[in-house]
C-alpha positions as CSV (number, residue, x, y, z in Angstrom):
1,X,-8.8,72.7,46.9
2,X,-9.3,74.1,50.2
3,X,-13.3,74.5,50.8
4,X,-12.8,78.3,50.6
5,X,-11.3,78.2,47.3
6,X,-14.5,76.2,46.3
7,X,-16.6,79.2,47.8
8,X,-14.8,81.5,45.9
9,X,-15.1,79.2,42.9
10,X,-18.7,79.3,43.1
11,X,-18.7,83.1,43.7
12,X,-17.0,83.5,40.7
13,X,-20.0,82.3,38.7
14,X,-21.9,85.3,39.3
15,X,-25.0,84.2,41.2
16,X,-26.0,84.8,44.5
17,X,-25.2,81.3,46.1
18,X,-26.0,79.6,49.8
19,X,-24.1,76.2,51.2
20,X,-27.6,73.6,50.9
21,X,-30.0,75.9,51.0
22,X,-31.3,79.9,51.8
23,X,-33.5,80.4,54.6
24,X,-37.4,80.1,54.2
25,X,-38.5,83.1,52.8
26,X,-34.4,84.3,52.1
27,X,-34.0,82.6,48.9
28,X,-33.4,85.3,46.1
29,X,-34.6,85.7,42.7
30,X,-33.1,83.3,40.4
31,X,-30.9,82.3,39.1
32,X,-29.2,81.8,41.9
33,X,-26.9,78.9,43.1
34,X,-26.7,76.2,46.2
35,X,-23.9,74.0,46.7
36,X,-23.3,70.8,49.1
37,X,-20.9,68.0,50.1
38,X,-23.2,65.1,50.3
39,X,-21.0,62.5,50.7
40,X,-17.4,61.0,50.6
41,X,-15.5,58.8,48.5
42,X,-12.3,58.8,50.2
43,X,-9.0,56.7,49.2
44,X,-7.0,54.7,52.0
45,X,-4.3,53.9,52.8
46,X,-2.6,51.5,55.3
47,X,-6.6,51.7,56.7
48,X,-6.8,55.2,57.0
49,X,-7.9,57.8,55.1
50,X,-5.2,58.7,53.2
51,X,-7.0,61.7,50.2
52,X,-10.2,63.5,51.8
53,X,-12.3,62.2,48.2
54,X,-15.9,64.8,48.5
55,X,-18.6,64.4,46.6
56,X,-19.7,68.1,45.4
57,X,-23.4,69.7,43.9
58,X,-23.8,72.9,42.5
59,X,-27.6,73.5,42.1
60,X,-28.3,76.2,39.6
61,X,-31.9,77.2,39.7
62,X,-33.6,79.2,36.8
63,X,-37.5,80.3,36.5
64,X,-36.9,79.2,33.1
65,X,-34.6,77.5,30.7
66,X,-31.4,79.6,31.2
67,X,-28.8,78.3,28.9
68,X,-26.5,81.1,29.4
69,X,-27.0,80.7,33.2
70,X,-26.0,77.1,32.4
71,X,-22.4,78.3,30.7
72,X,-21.8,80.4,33.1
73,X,-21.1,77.4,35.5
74,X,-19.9,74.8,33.1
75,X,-17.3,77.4,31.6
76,X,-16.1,78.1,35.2
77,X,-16.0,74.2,36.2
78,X,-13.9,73.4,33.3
79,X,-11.9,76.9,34.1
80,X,-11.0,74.8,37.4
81,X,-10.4,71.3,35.6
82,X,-13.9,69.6,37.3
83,X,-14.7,66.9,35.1
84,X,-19.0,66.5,36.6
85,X,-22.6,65.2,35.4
86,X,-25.6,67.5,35.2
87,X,-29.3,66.4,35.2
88,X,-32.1,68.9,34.9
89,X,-35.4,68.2,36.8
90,X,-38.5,70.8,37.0
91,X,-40.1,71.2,40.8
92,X,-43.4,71.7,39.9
93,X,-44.2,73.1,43.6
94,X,-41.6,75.0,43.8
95,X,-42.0,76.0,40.0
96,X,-38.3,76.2,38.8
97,X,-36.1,74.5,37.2
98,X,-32.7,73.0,38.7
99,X,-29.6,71.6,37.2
100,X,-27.7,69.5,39.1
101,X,-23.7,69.2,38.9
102,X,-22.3,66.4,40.3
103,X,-18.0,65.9,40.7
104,X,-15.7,65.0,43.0
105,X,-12.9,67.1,44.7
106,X,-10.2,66.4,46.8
107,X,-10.5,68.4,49.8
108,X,-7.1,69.8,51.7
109,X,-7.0,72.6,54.3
């Protein structure tokens, strides 16, 4: 996938949706979504990088327990074949929940 068929991917889930992070005071009302490549796995080849291999998180954050909000991604994830691993964490300061998916993609542009 190119990274803006990911965008458009993430789009598709219905939530308003920032790369890392809104701006201070930007952030909307959730659920909303933020999404990041925090790292790579790459494969070589012949030592070089022969398949771009990036880590990708989707952050859905709910004021509450949102299972719909949570089927909404996972049904579009496994609409697009991503096998991932979610947690779930509450941030008490910030007080809202987040669920974290974590996959890998292979990145082409």
């Amino acid at each position: 996938m190119t990274k803006s068929e990911i965008l458009r991917m993430i789009q598709s889930m219905g939530f308003p949706a920032a790369y890392s992070h809104f701006s201070e005071g930007e952030a909307p009302d959730p659920p909303f979504v933020a999404y990041l490549y925090p790292s790579s796995n790459n494969f070589s080849a012949d030592g070089a990088v022969y398949q771009d291999v990036n880590e990708l998180n989707i952050e859905l954050y709910t004021d509450k327990k949102d299972i719909e909000a949570e089927k909404k991604v996972e049904s579009v994830l496994k609409k697009y074949g991503f096998f991932y691993e979610k947690t779930e964490i509450y941030l008490d300061t910030e007080k809202i929940y987040e669920v974290l998916y974590e996959m890998e993609v292979l990145i082409h542009e």
